[in-house]
C-alpha positions as a Python dict, from the first residue, in 0.01 Angstrom:
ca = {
    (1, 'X'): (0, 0, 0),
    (2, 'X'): (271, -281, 6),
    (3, 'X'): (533, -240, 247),
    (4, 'X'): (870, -444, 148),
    (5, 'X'): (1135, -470, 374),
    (6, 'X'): (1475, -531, 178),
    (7, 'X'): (1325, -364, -75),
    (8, 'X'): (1595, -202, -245),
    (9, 'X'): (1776, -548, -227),
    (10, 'X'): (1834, -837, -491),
    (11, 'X'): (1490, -1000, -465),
    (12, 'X'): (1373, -681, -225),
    (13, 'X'): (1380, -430, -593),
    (14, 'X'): (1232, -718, -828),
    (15, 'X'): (977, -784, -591),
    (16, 'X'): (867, -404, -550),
    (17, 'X'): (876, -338, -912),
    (18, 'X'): (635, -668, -988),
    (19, 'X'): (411, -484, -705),
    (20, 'X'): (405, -169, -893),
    (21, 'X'): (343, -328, -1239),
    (22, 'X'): (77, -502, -1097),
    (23, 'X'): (-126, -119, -980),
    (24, 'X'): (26, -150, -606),
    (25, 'X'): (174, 128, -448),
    (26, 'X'): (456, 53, -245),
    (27, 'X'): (688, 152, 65),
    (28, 'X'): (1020, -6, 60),
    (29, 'X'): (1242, -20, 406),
    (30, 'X'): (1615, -73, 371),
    (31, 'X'): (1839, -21, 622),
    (32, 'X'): (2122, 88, 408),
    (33, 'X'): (2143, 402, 184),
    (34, 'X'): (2206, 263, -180),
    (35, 'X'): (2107, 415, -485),
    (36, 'X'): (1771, 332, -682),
    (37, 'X'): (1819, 5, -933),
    (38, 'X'): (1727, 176, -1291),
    (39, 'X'): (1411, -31, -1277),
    (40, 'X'): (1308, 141, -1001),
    (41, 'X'): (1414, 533, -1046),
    (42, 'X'): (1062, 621, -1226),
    (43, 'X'): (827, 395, -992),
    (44, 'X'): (597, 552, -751),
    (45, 'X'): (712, 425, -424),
    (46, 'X'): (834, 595, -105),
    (47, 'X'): (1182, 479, 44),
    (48, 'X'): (1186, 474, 410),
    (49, 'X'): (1543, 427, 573),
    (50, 'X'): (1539, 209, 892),
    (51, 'X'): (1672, -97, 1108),
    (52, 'X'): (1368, -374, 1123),
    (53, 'X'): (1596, -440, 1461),
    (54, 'X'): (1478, -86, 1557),
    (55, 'X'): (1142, -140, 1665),
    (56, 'X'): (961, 222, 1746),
    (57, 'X'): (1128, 319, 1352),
    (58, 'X'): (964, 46, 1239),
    (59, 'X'): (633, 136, 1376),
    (60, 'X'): (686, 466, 1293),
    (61, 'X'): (606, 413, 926),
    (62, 'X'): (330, 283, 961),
    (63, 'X'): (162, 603, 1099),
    (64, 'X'): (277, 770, 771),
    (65, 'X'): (173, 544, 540),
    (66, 'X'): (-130, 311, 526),
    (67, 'X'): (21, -10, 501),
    (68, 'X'): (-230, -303, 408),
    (69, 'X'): (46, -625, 330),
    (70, 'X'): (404, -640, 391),
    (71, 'X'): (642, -821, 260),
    (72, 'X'): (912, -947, 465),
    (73, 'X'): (1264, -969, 248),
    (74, 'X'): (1528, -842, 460),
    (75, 'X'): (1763, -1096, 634),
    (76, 'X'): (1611, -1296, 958),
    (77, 'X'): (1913, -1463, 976),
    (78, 'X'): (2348, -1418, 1070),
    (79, 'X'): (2474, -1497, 717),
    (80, 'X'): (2746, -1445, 707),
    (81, 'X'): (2772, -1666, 976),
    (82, 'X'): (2914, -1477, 1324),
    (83, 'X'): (3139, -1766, 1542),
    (84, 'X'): (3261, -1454, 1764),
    (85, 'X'): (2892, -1352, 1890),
    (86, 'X'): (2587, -1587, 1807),
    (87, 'X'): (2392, -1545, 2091),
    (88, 'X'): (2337, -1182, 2008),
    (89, 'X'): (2324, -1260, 1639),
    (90, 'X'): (2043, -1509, 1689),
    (91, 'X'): (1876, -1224, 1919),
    (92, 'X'): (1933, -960, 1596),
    (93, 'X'): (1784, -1246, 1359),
    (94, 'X'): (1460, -1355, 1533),
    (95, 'X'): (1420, -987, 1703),
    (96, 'X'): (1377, -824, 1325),
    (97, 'X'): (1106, -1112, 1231),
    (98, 'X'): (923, -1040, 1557),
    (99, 'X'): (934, -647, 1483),
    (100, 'X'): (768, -722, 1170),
    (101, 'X'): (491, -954, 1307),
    (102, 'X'): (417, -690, 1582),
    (103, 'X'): (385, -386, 1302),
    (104, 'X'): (170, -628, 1083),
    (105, 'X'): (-89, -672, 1387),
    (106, 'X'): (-57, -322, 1522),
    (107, 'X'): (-128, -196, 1150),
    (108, 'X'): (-426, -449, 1095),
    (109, 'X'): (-256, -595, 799),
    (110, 'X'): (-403, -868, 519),
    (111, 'X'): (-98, -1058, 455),
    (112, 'X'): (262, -1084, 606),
    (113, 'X'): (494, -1256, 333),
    (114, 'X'): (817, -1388, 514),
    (115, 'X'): (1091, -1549, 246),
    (116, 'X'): (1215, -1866, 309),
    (117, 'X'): (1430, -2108, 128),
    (118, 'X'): (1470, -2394, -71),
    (119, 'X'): (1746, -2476, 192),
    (120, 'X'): (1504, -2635, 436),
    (121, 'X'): (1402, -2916, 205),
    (122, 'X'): (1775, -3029, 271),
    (123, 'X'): (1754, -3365, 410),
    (124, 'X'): (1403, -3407, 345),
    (125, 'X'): (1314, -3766, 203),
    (126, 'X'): (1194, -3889, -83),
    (127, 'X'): (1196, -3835, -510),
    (128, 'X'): (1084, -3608, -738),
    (129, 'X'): (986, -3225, -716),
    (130, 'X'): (944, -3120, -354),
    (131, 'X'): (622, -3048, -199),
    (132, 'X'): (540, -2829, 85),
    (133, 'X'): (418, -3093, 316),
    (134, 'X'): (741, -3300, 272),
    (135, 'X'): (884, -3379, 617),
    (136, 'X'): (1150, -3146, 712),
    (137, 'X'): (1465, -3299, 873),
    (138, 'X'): (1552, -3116, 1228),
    (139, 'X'): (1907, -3080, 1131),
    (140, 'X'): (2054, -2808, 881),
    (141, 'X'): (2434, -2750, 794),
    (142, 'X'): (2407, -2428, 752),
    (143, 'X'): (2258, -2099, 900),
    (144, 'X'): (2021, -1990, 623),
    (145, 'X'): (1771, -2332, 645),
    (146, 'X'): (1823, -2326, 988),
    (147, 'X'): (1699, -2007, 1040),
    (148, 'X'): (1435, -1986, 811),
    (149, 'X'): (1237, -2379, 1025),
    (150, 'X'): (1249, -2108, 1304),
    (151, 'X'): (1118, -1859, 1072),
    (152, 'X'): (841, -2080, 969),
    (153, 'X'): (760, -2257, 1283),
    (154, 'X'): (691, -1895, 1475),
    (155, 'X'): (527, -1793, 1174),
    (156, 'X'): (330, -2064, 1210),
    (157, 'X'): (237, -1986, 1571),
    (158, 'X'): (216, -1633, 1520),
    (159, 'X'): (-63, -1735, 1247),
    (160, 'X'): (-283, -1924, 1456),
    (161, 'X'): (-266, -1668, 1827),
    (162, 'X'): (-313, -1342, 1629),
    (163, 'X'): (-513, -1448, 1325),
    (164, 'X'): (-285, -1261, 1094),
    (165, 'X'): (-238, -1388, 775),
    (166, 'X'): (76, -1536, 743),
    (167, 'X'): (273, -1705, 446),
    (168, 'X'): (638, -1834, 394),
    (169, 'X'): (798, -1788, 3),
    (170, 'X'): (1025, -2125, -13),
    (171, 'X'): (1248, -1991, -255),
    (172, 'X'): (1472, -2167, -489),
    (173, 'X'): (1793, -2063, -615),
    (174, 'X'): (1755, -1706, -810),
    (175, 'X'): (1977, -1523, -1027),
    (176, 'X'): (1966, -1209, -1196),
    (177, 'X'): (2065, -828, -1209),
    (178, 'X'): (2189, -739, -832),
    (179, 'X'): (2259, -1051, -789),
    (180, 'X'): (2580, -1199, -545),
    (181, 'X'): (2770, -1470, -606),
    (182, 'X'): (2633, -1747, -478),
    (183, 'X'): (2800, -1974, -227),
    (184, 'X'): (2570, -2262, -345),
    (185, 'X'): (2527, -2238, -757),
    (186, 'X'): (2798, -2127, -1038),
    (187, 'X'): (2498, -1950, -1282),
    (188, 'X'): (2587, -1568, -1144),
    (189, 'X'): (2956, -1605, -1171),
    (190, 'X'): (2921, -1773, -1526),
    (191, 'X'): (2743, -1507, -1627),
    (192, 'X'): (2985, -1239, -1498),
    (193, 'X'): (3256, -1421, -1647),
    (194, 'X'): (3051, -1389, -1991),
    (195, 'X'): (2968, -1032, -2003),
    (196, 'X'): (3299, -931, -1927),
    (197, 'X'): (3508, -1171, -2100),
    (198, 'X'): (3738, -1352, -1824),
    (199, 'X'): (3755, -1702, -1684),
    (200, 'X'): (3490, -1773, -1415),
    (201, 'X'): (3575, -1725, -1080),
    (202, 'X'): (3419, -2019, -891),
    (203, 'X'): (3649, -2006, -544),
    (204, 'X'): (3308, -1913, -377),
    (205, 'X'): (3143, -2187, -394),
    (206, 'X'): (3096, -2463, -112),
    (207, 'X'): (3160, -2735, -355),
    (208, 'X'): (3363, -2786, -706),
    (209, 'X'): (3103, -2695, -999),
    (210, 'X'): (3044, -2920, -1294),
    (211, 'X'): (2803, -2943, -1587),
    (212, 'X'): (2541, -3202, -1483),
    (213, 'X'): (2515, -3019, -1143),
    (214, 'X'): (2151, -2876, -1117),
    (215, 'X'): (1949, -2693, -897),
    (216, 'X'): (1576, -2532, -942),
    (217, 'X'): (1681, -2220, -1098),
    (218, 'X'): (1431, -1883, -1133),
    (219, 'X'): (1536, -1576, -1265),
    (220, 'X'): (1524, -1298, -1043),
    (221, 'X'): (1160, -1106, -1229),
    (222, 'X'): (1001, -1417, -1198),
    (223, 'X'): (1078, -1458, -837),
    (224, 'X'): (973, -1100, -796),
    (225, 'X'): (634, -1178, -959),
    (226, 'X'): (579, -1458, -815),
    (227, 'X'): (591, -1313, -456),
    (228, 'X'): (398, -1007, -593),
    (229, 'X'): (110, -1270, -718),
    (230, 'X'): (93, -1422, -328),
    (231, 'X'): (61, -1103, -155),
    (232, 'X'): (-190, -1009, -370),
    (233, 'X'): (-408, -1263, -411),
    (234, 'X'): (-754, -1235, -310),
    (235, 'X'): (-717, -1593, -134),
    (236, 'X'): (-471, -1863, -55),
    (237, 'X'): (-539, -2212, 31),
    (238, 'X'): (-217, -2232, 216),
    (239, 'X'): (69, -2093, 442),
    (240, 'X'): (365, -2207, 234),
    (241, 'X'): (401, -2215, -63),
    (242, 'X'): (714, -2290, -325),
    (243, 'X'): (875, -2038, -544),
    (244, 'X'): (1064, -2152, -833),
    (245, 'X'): (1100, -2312, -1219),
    (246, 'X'): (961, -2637, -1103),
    (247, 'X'): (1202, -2783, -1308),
    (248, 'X'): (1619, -2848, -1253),
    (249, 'X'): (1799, -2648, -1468),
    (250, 'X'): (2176, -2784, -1534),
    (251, 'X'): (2527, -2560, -1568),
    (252, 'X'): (2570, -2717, -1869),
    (253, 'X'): (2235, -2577, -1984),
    (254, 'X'): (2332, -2264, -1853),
    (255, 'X'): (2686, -2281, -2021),
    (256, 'X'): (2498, -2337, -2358),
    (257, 'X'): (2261, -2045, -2293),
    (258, 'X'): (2553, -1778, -2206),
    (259, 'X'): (2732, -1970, -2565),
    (260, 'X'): (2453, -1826, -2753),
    (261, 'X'): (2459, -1457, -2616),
    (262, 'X'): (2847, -1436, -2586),
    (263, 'X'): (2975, -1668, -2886),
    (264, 'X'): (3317, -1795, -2750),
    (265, 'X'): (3238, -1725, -2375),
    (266, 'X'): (3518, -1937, -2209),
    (267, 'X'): (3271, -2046, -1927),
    (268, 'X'): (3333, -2490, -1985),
    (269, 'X'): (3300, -2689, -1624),
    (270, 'X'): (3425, -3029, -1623),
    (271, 'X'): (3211, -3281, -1691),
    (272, 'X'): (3014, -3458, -1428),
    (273, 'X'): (2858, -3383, -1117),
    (274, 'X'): (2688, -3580, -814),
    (275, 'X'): (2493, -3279, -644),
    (276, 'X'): (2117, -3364, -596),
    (277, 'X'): (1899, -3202, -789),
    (278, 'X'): (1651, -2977, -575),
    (279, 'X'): (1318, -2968, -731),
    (280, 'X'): (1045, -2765, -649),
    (281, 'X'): (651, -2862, -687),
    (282, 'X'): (486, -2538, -777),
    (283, 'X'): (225, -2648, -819),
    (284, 'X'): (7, -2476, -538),
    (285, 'X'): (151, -2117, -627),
    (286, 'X'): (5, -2213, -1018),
    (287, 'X'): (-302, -2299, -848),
    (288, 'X'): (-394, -2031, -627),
    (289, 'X'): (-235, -1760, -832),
    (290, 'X'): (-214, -1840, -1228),
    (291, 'X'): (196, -1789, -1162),
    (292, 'X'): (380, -1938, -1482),
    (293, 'X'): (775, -1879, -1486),
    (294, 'X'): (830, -1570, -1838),
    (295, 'X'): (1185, -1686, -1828),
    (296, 'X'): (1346, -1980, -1988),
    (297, 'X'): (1745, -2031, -1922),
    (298, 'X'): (1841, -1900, -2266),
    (299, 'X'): (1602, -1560, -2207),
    (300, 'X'): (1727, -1500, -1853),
    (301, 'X'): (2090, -1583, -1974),
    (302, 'X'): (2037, -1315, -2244),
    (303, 'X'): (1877, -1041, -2014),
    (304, 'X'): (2124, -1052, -1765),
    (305, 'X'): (2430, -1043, -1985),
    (306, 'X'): (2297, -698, -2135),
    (307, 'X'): (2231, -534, -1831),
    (308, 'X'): (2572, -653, -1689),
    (309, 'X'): (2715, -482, -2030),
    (310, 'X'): (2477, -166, -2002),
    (311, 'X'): (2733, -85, -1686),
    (312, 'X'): (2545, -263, -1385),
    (313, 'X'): (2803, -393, -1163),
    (314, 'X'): (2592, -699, -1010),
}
């Protein structure tokens, strides 16, 4: 039994229902009450409500379930960002990650799945798709890489003085149903703007979007699977591995995508665009797990349109 913390989240529910299609039972943890994603209302899965910050209800589930992997989804990190009280948001962040890694050696678990982020690779020199043995630059401009080096680095540790088995998801940007909108890439507001016929609302973003910008793009089932396919894995060569599209997927691929399931979608950026194109090598996840990406831009475009228009709000 899989236990996935976040798991009634955006990559959280995707995750647990790739779990379940692949014969796992699962235990989700989410510290919020929210109702079950349709995907999910049929599965066979118990929902546990608790704080990973609250350590003794953390441990608690585990002597009510027999949890053999976890998968660690929920935030380890203060997004948004909290200038009034970082000290004790950093102590929230890394306290909830070290929660986790205590249940997973007090349970006597196989693998402990911690999600990082194709944020870290920020900085990082060099061409071409990304590899996980790239050197990380020490800096970060934002939380979320920042974070997630720490994440990593203790994971790391924690790896080698317990013996667990520990592995970070570097995960690229993902879109889908129960989505946000994304501070970083225009695909989930284009898509909004699409299935319910207004003009895109882009005043989230950090920068100004335009069609040549690209970024390694998965759909949000693929993601899911993907992380599925690493936790249950009989072996893995490695501690990190990359999940993604391997491939850069443009807005104005997108645009022409959401053009073919909404004919007449206003959704045009201006041409252009000077953001680097993050890449990820997936290879190692093909490798060790037979992972192939089920969804192309114009199929993810398509499936997330008609569940926006079936009623879903994100």
């Amino acid at each position: 039994m899989i236990l996935v913390t976040g798991g009634l989240g955006f990559i959280g529910s995707h995750t647990a229902r790739a779990l379940l299609d692949l014969g796992e039972d699962c235990v989700v943890v989410q510290r919020s009450t929210r109702q079950l994603p349709a995907f999910l209302e049929d599965a066979r899965m118990t929902v546990e409500p608790a704080d990973i910050n609250d350590r003794e209800a953390l441990l608690a589930i585990g002597r009510r379930h027999d949890i053999t992997g976890i998968v660690h989804l929920a935030g380890s990190h203060p997004w948004p960002p909290v200038p009034d009280a970082p000290v004790e948001a950093t102590r929230q962040a890394l306290g909830g990650l070290l929660n986790i890694a205590q249940a997973a050696q007090e349970w006597g678990v196989r693998r402990l799945g911690v999600a990082s982020t194709i944020g870290v690779y920020l900085g990082a020199a060099g061409e071409g798709p990304l590899r996980e043995d790239a050197p990380l630059s020490m800096h970060a401009p934002v939380s979320i890489p920042t974070f997630k080096k720490i994440g990593e680095m203790l994971g790391d540790f924690l790896a080698d003085t317990t013996g667990i088995d520990i592995v970070n998801y570097r995960i690229s940007g993902t879109w889908g149903p129960l989505g946000h909108p994304d501070p970083f890439f225009a695909a989930p507001a284009l898509v909004h703007a699409a299935a319910h016929g207004t003009a895109p609302d882009l005043s989230h973003l950090v920068r100004p979007a335009f069609a040549e910008d690209g970024i390694d793009l998965t759909y949000v089932k693929d993601t899911g699977r993907a992380i599925a396919l690493l936790q249950l894995a009989d072996k893995l060569n490695h501690r990190t591995y990359n999940v993604g599209s391997g491939r850069a997927t443009t807005n104005a691929e997108l645009i022409e995508a959401i053009s073919k399931a909404v004919p007449g979608a206003q959704v045009d950026l201006p041409t252009g665009g000077e953001a680097p194109h993050l890449v990820l090598d997936i290879n190692r996840l093909t490798r060790d797990t037979g992972y192939r990406p089920e969804y192309d831009t114009e199929r993810a475009a398509a499936d997330y349109i008609a569940w926006l228009r079936a009623g879903n709000k994100r």
